[in-house]
Backbone as XML, in Angstrom:
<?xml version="1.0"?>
<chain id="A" units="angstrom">
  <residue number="1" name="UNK">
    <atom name="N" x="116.601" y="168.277" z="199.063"/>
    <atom name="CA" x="117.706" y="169.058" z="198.537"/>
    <atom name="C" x="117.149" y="170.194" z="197.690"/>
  </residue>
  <residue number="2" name="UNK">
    <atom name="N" x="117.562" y="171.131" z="197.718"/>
    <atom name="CA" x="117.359" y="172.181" z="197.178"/>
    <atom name="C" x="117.857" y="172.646" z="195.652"/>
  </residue>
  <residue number="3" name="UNK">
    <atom name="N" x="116.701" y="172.882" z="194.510"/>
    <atom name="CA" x="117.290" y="172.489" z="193.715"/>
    <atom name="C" x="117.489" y="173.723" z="192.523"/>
  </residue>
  <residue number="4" name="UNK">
    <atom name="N" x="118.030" y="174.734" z="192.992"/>
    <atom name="CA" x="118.001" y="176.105" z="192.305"/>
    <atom name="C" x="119.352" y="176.361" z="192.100"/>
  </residue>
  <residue number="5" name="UNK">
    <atom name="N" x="118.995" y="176.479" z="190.352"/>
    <atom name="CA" x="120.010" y="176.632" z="189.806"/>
    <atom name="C" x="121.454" y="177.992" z="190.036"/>
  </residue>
  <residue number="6" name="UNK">
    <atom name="N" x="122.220" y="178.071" z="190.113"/>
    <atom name="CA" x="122.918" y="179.467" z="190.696"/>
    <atom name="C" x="123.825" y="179.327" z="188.751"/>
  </residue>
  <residue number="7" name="UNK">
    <atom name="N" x="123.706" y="181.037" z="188.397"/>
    <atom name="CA" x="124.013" y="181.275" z="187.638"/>
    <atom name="C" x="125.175" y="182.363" z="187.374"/>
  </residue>
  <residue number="8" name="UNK">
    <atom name="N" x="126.642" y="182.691" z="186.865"/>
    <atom name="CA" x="127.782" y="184.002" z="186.961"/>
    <atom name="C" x="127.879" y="183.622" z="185.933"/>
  </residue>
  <residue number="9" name="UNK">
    <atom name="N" x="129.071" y="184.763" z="186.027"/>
    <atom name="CA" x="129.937" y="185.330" z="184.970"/>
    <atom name="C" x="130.843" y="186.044" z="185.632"/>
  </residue>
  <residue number="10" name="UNK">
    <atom name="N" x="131.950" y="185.393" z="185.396"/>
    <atom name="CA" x="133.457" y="186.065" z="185.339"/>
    <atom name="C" x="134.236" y="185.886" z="184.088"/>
  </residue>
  <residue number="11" name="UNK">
    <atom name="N" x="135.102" y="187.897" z="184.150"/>
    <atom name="CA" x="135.659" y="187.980" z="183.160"/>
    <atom name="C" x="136.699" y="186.992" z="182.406"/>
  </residue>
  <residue number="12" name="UNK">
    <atom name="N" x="137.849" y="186.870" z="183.433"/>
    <atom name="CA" x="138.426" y="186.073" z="182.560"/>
    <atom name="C" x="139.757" y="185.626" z="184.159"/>
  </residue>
  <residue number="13" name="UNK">
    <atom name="N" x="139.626" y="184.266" z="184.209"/>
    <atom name="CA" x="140.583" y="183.328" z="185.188"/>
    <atom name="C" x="141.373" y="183.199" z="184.140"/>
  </residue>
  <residue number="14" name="UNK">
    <atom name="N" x="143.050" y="182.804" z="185.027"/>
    <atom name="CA" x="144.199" y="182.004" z="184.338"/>
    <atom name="C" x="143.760" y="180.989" z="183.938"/>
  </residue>
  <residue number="15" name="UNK">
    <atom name="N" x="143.886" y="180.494" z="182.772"/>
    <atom name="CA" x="143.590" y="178.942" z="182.234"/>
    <atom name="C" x="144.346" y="178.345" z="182.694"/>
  </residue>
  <residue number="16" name="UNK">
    <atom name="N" x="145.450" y="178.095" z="183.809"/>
    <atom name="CA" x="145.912" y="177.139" z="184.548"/>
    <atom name="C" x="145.478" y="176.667" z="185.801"/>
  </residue>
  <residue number="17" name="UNK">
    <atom name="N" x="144.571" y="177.986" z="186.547"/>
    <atom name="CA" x="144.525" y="177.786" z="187.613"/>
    <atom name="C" x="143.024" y="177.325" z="187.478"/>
  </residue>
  <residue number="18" name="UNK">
    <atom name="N" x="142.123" y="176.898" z="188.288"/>
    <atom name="CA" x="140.161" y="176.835" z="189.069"/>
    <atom name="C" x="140.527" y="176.786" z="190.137"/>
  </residue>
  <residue number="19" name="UNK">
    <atom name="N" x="139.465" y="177.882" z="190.801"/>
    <atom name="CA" x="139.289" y="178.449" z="192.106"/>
    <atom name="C" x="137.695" y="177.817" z="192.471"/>
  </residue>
  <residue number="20" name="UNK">
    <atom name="N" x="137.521" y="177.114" z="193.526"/>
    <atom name="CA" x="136.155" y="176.735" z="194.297"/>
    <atom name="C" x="135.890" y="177.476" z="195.520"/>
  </residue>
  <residue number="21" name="UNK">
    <atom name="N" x="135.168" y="178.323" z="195.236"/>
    <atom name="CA" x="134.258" y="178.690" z="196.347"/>
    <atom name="C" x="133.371" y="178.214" z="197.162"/>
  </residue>
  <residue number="22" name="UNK">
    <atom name="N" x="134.219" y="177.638" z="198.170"/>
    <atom name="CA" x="132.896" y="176.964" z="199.234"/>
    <atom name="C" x="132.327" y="178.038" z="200.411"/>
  </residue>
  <residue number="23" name="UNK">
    <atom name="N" x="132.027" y="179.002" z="200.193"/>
    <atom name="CA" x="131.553" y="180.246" z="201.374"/>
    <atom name="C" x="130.323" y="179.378" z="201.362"/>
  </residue>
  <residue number="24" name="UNK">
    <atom name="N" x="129.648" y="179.239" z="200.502"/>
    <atom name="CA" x="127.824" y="178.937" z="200.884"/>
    <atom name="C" x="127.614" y="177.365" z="201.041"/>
  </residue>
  <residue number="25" name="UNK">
    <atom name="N" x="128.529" y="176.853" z="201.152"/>
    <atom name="CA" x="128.389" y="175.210" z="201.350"/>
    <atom name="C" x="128.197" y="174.693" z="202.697"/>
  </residue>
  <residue number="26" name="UNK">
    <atom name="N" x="127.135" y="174.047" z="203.158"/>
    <atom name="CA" x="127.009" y="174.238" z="204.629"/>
    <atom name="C" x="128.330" y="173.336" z="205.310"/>
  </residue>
  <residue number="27" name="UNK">
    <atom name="N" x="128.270" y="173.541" z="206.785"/>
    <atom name="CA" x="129.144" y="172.586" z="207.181"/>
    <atom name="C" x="129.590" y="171.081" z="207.206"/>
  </residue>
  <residue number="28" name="UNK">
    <atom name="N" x="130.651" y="170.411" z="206.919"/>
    <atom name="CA" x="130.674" y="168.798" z="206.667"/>
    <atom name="C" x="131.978" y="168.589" z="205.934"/>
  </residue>
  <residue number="29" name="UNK">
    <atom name="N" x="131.680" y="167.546" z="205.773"/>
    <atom name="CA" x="132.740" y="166.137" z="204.988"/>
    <atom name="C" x="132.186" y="167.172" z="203.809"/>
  </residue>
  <residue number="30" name="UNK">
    <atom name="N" x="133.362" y="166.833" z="202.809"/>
    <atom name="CA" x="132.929" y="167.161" z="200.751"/>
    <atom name="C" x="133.634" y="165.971" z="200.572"/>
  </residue>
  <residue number="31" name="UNK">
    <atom name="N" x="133.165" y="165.193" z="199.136"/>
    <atom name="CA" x="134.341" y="164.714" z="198.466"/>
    <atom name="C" x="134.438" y="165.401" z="196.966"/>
  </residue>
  <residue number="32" name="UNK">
    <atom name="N" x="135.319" y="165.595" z="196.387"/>
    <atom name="CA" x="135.662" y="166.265" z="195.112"/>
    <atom name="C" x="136.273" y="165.789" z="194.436"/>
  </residue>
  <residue number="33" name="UNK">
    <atom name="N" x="135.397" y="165.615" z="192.826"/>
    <atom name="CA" x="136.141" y="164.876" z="191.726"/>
    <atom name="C" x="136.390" y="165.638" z="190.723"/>
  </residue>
  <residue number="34" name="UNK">
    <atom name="N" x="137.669" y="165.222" z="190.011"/>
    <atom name="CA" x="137.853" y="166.225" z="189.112"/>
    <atom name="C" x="137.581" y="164.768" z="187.451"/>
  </residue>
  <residue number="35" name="UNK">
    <atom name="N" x="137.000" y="165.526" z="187.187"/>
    <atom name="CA" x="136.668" y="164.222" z="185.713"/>
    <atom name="C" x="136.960" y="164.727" z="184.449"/>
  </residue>
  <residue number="36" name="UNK">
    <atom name="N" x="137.553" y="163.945" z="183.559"/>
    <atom name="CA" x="137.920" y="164.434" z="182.535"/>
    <atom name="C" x="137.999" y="163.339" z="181.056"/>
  </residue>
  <residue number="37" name="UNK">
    <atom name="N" x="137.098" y="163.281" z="180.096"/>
    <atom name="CA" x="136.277" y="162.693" z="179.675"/>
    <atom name="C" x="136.080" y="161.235" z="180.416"/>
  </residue>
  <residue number="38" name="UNK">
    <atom name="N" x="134.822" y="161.965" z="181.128"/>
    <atom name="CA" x="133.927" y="160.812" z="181.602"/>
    <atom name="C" x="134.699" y="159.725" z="182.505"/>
  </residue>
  <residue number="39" name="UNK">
    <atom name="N" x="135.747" y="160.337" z="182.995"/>
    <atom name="CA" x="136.371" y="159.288" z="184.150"/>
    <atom name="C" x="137.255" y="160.202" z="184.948"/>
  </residue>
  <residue number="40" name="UNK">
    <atom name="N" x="137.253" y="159.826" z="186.606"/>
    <atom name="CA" x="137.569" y="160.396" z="187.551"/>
    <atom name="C" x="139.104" y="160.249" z="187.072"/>
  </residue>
  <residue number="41" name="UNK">
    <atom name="N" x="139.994" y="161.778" z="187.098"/>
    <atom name="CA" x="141.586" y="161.534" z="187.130"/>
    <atom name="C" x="141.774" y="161.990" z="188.180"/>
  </residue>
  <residue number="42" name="UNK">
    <atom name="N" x="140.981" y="162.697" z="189.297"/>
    <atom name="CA" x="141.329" y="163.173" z="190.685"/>
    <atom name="C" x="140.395" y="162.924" z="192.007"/>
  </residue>
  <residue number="43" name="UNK">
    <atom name="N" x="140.491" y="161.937" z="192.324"/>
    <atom name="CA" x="139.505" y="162.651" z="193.710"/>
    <atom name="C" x="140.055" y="162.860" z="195.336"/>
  </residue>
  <residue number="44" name="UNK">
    <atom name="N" x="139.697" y="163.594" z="195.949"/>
    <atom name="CA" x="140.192" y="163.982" z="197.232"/>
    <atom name="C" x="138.753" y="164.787" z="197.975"/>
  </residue>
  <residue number="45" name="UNK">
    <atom name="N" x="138.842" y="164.631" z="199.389"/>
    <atom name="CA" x="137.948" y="164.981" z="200.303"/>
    <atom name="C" x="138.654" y="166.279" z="200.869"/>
  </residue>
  <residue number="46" name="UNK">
    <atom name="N" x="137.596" y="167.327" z="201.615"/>
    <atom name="CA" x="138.102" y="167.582" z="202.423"/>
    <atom name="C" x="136.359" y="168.560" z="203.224"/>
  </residue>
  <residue number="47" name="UNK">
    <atom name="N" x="137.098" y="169.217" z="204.145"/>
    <atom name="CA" x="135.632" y="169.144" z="204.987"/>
    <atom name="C" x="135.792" y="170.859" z="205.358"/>
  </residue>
  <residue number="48" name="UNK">
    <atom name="N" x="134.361" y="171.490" z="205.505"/>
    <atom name="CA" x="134.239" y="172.967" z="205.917"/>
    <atom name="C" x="133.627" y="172.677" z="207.403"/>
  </residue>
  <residue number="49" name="UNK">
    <atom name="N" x="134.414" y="173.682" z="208.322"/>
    <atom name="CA" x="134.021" y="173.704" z="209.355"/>
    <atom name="C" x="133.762" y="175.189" z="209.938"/>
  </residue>
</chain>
């Protein structure tokens, strides 16, 4: 696995909304957790093809 760090800056998102960019994620299954102190309150899959 490749292990280089990727580093931004954006000005300023709605504090309601997060946006994930999967353009550079190769193809497959994901699963995605959303955690919030230290315990999963969301998880859901979904896959780039």
């Amino acid at each position: 696995m490749n292990n280089e760090k990727l580093v931004g800056d954006i000005e300023k998102l709605p504090s309601n909304k997060i946006y994930i960019n999967i353009n550079h994620l190769e193809k497959g299954m994901y699963n995605l957790n959303i955690v919030y102190k230290n315990r999963i309150i969301k998880s859901t899959h979904f896959s780039k093809e």
